[in-house]
Steps between C-alpha positions, in 0.01 A plus 500: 500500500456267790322195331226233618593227704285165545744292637794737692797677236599229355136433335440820359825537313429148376190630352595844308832280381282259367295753326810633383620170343190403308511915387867442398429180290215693300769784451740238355266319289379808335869647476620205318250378261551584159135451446158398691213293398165649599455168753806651687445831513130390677689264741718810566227689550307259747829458659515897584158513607543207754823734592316780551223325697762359774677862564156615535416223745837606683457910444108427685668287840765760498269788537289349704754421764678917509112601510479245838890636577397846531186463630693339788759808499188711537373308811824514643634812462336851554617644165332787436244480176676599189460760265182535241599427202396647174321333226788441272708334851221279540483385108898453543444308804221233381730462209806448701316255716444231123155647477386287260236721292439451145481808295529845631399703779581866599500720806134535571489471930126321428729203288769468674203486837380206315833356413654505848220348635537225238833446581407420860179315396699283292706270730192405677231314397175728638248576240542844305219710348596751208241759413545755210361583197458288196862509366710605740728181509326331798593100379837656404455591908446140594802361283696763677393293818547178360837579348626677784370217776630161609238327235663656232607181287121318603199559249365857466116421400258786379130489537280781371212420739297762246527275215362157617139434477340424813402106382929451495642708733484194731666272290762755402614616812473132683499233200237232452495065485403323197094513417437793787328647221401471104844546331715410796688207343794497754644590805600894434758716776348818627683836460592447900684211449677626214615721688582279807825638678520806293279773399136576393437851389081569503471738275130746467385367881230729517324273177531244730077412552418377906486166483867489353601734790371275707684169352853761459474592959473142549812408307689784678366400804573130472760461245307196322311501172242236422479390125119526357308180507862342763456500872818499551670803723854584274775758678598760338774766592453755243581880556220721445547851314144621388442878259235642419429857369167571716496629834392198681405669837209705337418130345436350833225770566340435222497116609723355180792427688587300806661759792659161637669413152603865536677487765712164444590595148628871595746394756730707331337799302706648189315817282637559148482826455367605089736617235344842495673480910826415384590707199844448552510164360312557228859578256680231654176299389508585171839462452456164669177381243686618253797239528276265593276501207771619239653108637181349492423599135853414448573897306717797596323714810291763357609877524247739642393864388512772751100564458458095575732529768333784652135318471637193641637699857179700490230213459253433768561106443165373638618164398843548718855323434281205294360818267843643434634127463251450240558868298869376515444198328249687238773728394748268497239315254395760242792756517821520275804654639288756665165529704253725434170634699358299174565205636331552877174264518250758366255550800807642702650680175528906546241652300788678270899429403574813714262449764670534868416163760446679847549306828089383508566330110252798348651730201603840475254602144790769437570554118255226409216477192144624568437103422689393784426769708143388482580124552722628843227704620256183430743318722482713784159539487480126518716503790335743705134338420673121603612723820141604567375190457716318757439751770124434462556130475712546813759304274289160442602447114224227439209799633690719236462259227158453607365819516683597137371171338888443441656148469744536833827389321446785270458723757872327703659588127367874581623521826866369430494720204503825686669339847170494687452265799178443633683436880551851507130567469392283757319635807675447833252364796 
């Protein structure tokens, strides 16, 4: 493989055989020790993650500069377009190219959409918008962008925008002076210039109310912040990546969000498509939570029964990847050797031990007690009155919980129960 160059030949073989050295001095330190303190296996292990940060740092130029190569080739010669590939070519390939991605994605054409574009994205420092539904891995999304771009070893800040009351979210996003206000007792940095030269993910930026919309254009218009109670202009150069899970066009008719912040934070657009899109991934997922959490809880992975297997790659998953994550975890938690349907959360549990999943997450009653046939036909009657209820609501959940005399986060743990979103209700103008 050709490699990256900064300086001519001669510099780039300097570099990888430098790399090489410090990599060959960790391999004979750990081949000739007859035994290691726990402060040198931590040094060793800082030392391999400074390793690993610097071929990074090279692996990034080096794309970059064949991406500019053959970009060039494509100006300059007529060569005709090549080949489509399929879905399992173009996982191959964004592998192939150090893709970095952590965790596990499959061959869904909506993903790898997303990824490709994030691969592009990545390099350059315009602002990205990722929209999906609530768990479908979009901050994962924006350290794929980080990881992937040239700001990969600056700070990677996260804001949820949807959990800051409206009294701080100045001070949080820009930082305050001493005395600005009752309980300021110092000078305090600003989530922007934490995350000066690097990254700021702005996570949930439909919760973001006006007047913080307002405060957010003029920072990406200007690139300076202004401390509370300071006047005082500070630059920052922070690279924006904003989420949210709302569809943010439909908010700007209703007047909650800005169509100008719009448009400079969705530069670059990436969808998420939801788990129930992408059922392909769902066993490498499981087989990927299951590691995870077996290592996390520091026991053996846990073995699955066929009937929990077959639930798990029928379930509607209205919580996505962060919903099987979680299940994962749970069994890994309160199962033995084995995992049972016992030890599914209950409101997602089949309503008997031979009870069939089917693609929408609802149960086949076959073979089942005239108990439990009852409680399943309760459930769909549930279902289909929730259904009702949305169309005439037009899918406004609060008017729902309104005209029920229901407490509203009662009626969300309804919804998610049966896979019910109130988007899909909603009237089009």
């Amino acid at each position: 493989m050709k490699l990256y160059n900064p300086g001519g030949e001669r510099g780039s073989a300097m570099s990888y055989a430098a790399l090489l050295e410090k990599i060959e001095i960790m391999r004979s330190t750990l081949r000739w020790a007859t035994r290691i303190e726990r402060p040198d296996i931590d040094k060793l292990l800082r030392q391999a993650n400074t390793l690993r940060d610097e071929v990074m740092g090279l692996s990034h130029k080096e794309r970059f500069v064949q991406a500019i190569g053959t970009e060039r080739r494509t100006e300059t010669t007529a060569e005709p377009a090549p080949l489509e590939l399929s879905t399992g070519e173009r996982r191959q390939a964004l592998l192939a190219r150090s893709f970095v991605f952590e965790g596990t994605f499959g061959d869904n054409p909506k993903l790898l959409d997303a990824l490709e574009i994030a691969e592009k994205a990545a390099p350059t420092d315009l602002p990205v918008l990722v929209d999906g539904e609530s768990g479908t891995g979009k901050e994962l999304m924006a350290k794929v962008i980080h990881a992937n771009g040239a700001r990969a070893d600056k700070p990677y800040i996260s804001v949820n925008c949807g959990a800051i009351p409206d009294n701080l979210l100045e001070s949080e996003l820009f930082g305050h002076k001493r005395g600005a206000f009752t309980g300021a007792d110092k000078d305090r940095k600003g989530k922007f210039e934490s995350a000066h030269k690097g990254t700021i993910f702005l996570d949930e930026i439909g919760e973001l109310p006006l007047i913080g919309q307002v405060k957010l254009l003029r920072v990406l218009q200007s690139h300076e912040i202004q401390r509370v109670g300071s006047d005082e202009t500070i630059s920052v150069d922070a690279r924006i990546v904003a989420a949210t899970n709302k569809n943010l066009r439909k908010l700007i008719e209703t007047g909650t969000f800005r169509e100008d912040l719009f448009y400079r934070l969705s530069v670059i657009h990436v969808t998420l498509p939801p788990l129930r899109e992408r059922r392909d991934e769902i066993p490498l997922l499981i087989a990927w939570y299951g590691d995870e959490s077996a290592e996390a809880l520091k026991r053996r992975p846990v073995a699955l029964t066929p009937r929990l297997r077959t639930f798990l790659l029928g379930y509607g998953y209205p919580g996505n990847i962060r919903e099987l994550r979680n299940i994962m975890y749970r069994i890994s938690c309160l199962a033995g050797e084995t995992a049972d349907l016992a030890h599914l959360p209950e409101d997602i549990r089949p309503a008997a031990p031979g009870a069939i999943a089917r693609p929408d997450g609802a149960v086949s009653a076959a073979g089942i007690s005239m108990a439990e046939a009852k409680r399943v036909a309760s459930d769909e009657a549930e279902r289909s009155c929730l259904e009702r209820g949305l169309q005439e609501v037009g899918g406004t959940v609060a008017e729902l919980a309104r005209r029920w005399d229901m407490n509203r986060s009662h009626l969300q743990i309804l919804l998610k129960k049966h896979g019910l979103h109130s988007k899909d209700f909603r009237k089009e103008h």
